[in-house]
N, C-alpha and C positions, 0 to 999 in steps of 0.2 A: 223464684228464690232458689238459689243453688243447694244443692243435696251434695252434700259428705259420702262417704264410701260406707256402707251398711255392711257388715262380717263379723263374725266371731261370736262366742259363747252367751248366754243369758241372764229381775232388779228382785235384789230381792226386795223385802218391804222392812226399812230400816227405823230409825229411832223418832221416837217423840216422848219428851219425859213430861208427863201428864201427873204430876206427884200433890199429895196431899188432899184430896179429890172426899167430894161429900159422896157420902155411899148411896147407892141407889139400890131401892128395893123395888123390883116386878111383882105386881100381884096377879099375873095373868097366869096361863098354863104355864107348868115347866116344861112342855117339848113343844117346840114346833112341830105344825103339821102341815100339807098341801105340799107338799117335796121343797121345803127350806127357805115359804116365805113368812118372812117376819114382820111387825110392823113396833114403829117406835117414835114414841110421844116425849121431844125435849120442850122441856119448862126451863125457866127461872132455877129452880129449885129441885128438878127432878127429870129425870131419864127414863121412862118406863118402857121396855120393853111387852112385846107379848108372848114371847117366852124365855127362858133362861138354860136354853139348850135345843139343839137339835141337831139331824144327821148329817154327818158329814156330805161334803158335795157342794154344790153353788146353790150359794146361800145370797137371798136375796134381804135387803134389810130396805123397806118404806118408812123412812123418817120426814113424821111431818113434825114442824115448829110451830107447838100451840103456846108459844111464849111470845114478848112481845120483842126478844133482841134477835139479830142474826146468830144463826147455831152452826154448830160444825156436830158431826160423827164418826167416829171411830172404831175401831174393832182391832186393839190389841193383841200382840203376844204374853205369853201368862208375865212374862217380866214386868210389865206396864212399857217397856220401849217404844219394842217394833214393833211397827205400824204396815197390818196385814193389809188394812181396806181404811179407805176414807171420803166423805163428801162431808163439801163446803161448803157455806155461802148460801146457806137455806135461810131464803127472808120470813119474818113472820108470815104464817099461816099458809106458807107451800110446804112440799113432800118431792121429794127428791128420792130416786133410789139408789144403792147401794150392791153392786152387784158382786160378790167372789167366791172365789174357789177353796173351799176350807177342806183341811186335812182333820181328821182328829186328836184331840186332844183339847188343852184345856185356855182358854183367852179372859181378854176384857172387853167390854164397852164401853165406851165412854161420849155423852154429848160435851159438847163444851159453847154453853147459850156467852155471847155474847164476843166469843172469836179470842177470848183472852182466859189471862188469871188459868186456873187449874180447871178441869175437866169434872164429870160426874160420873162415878167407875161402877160396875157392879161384874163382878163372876159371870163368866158363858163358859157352857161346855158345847164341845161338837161329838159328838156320838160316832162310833163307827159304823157306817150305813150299808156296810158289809161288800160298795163295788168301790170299782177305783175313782178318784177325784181327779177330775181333768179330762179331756178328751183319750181318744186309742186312736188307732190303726192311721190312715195317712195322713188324716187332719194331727194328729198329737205330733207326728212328722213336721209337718208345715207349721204347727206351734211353736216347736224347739228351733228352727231355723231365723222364727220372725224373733223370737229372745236374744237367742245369739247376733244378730242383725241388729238389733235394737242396745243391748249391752255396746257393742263396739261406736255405734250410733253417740253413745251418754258416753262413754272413755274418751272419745277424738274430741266432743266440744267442751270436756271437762279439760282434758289438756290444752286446747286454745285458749282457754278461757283462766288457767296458771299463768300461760305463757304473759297474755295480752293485759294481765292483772298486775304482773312484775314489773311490766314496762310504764304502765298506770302507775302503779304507789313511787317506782323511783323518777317519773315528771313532778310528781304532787313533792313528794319529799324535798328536791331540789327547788322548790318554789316557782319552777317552770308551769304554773297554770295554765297556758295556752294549750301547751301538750296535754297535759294533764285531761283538759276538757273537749279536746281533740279527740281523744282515747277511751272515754268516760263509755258515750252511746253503744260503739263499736266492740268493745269489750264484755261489755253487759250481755249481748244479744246470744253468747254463748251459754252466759248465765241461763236468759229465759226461755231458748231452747228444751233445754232438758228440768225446768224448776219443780217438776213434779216429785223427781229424782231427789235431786236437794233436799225437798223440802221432805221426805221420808227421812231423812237425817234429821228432826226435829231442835237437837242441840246446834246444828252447823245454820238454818234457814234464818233462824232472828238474827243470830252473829253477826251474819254476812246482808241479807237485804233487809231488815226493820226499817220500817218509817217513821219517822217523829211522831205521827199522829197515834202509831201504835203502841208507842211505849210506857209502859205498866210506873206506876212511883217507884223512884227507888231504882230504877232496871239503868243499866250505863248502855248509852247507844252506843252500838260499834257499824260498821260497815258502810258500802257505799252510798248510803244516803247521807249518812255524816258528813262523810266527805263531798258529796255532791251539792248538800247546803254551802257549804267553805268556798267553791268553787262558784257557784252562781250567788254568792251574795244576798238574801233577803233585804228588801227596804222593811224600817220599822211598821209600816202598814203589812206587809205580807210576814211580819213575825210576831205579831202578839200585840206591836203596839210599843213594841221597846227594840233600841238599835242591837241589829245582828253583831256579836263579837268572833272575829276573827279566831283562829286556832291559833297557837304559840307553833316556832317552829319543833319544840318539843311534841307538841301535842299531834299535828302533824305527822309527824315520824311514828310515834304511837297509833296513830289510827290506822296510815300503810301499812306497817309491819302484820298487824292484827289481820288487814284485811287480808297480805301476802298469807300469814299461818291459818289462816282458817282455808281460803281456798286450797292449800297445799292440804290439810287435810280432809278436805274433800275429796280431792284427788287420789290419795293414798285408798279414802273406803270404796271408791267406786273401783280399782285395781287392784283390792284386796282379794286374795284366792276366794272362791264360791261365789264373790258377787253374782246375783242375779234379779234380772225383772222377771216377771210371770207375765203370760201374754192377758190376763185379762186386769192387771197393774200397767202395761202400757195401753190397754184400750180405756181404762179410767183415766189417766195421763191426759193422754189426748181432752179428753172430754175437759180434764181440769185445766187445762191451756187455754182451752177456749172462756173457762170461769173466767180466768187469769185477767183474759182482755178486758169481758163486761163488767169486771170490779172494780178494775183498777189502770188499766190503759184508758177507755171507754172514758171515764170520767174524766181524765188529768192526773187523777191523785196519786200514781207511783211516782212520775221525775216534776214533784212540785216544784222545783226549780231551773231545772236545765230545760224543762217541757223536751223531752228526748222521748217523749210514750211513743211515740210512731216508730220506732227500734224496738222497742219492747214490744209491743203490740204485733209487728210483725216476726218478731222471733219468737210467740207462742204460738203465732199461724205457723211457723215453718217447721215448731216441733211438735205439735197436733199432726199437721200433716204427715211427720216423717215418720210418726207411730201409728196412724192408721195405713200407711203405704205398704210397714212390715207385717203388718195383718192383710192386707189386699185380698191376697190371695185365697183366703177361707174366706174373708166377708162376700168376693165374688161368687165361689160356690155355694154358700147358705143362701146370701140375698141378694144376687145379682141389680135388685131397683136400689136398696142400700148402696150398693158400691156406685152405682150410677149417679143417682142422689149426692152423694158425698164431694165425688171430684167433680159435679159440676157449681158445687156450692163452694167450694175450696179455689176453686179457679176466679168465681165470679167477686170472692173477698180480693184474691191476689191483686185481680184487676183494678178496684175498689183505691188497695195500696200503691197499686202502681203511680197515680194518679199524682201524688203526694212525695213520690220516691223511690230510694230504694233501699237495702243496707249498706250492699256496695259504693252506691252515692252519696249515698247519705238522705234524710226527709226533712220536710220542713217542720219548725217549731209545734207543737201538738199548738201552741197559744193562738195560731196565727189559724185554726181551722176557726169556721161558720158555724154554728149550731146545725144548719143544714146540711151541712158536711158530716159534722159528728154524728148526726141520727143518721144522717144512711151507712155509715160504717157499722153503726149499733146494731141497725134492722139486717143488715148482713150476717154478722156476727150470729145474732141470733137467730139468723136463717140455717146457718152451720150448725150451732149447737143442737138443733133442735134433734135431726137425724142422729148427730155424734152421741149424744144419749143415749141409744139403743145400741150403739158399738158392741159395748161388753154383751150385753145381753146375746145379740147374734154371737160374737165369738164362742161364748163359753157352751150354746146350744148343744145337746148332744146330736 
């Protein structure tokens, strides 16, 4: 898969509005001990941490899901926004962990059991631990170069991805569907490139890709699954059972436009002065690209109707890889079997894809793969993630 031109400055860890949230009470220690690992129990009905503070530095948080829905985790700025740290996708009764680099001062946590609706908040302090947070001397060098590399990385496919969005809503708008669906796959794949990015903008990630099956009562769908239904049509067996109704050309216009302003302001926070990633936010990144696949490529269930996952699928392998590529360099010197490991499990997906296509070519319909096809993509997948996992961990090592 073709690599973009890597230069310039470095994400920060942007918004998710988690508001109105049942409060959570820890009844464990208040500080963490063992140099900053934590451990945390989401329920149904409750977030318990085992403790509600500790010293600054990389902080590790073990969150297992003793509930019975899939949970998410977070680790808030005091605003309730930005979004310092996050893991996904924790099925009942696994443990995933959570790895970052905390400065001192004052946050939130939050689990949010069932992936939806508001979140479960309670108070974290981080202590000052009296040394500095982050690496020193020519690894912290090599860290500011892979951010800055990584930053220019997320600006260039967020501006293909304006460009290639405008030419998308004004096909759709004029009723030219062919173009329109032409443009749909190929535009997208900038999207899912950098969606870790995105989706730290927490207000801009539902706007722009929500799926029907995600959406809350009450909530109005916007973005390109809206329009992606419009465009492949549903039979009433693949919609509920009652005939798909077409958009007005009104309606239409309203859904481009939306989608045009929201990508534009995308675009605008990723260019805003200070933007930055931290390098152990893109070695989570990565890891959550490769979530990305086995939740929702993996299945079918992101392009339910155009079956376009195989573009999506292979544009979180290309931005998994292009964030562990700008960390290389310190992962080879800490772990050399890590870095070996990596690119040759990255190579052996690509190939995998290759099989099926490409972006530039374009791939065939995800509908038209085998079962047996689909599990060995899966077993790959998950032969990648396995190592990627430990990413952060090795980076953030002192």
């Amino acid at each position: 898969m073709p690599r973009l031109r890597l230069i310039a400055p470095a994400v920060p860890v942007l918004a998710l509005a988690l508001t109105a949230c049942v409060p959570n009470s820890p009844t464990a220690s208040s500080s963490a001990t063992g140099g900053g690992a934590l451990t945390v129990s989401s329920t149904a009905d409750a977030c318990t941490l085992s403790a509600t503070s500790a010293p600054s530095g990389t902080l590790t948080f073990t969150v297992t899901n003793d509930g019975s829905q899939t949970t998410e985790f977070y680790l808030l700025a005091a605003d309730g926004l930005r979004i310092v740290a996050e893991v996904e996708n924790i099925g009942p009764g696994l443990s995933r962990d959570l790895v970052a680099q905390v400065a001192p001062g004052s946050y939130l946590t939050a689990c949010k059991p069932g992936m939806v609706g508001d979140g479960i908040r309670a108070s974290f302090t981080v202590t000052d631990s009296g040394t500095p947070v982050g690496p020193t001397g020519d690894v912290a060098a090599q860290l500011t170069a892979a951010e800055a590399s990584y930053v220019a990385y997320v600006k260039d496919q967020v501006g293909s991805l304006i460009t290639g969005t405008k030419a998308f809503a004004a096909a759709y708008t004029a009723g030219d569907d062919t173009t329109a669906r032409s443009l749909y796959a190929s535009t997208r794949v900038h999207w899912e490139r950098v969606e870790p990015v995105a989706e730290s903008f927490g207000d801009l990630d539902p706007l722009l890709d929500l799926r029907e099956a995600d959406l809350e009562a009450g909530q109005t769908w916007t973005g390109w699954h809206l329009i992606e239904k419009d465009l492949w049509q549903p039979t009433p067996a693949a919609n509920g059972g009652v005939a798909y109704t077409p958009l007005t050309a009104e309606q239409r216009t309203t859904a481009a436009n939306d989608l045009v302003a929201h990508t534009q302001e995308l675009l605008d926070r990723v260019n805003a002065p200070g933007f930055t990633v931290a390098a152990f936010a893109i070695s989570n990144g990565a890891k959550e690209l490769l979530d990305e696949v086995a939740t929702g490529k993996v299945t079918g269930e992101e392009e339910a109707w155009s079956h376009t996952d195989l573009w999506d699928f292979a544009a979180n392998v290309d931005g998994a890889k292009v964030a562990y590529e700008v960390l290389a360099d310190v992962v080879k010197e800490k772990d050399p079997q890590l870095a070996s490991t990596l690119d040759t499990r990255f190579a052996a997906l690509a190939t995998q894809l290759a099989a099926y296509g490409s972006i530039e070519s374009g791939f065939v319909t995800y509908d038209t793969l085998t079962p047996d096809q689909v599990r060995a993509l899966a077993a790959d997948v998950d032969a990648l993630a396995e190592p990627l996992s430990t990413l952060t961990a090795t980076v953030t090592s002192a």
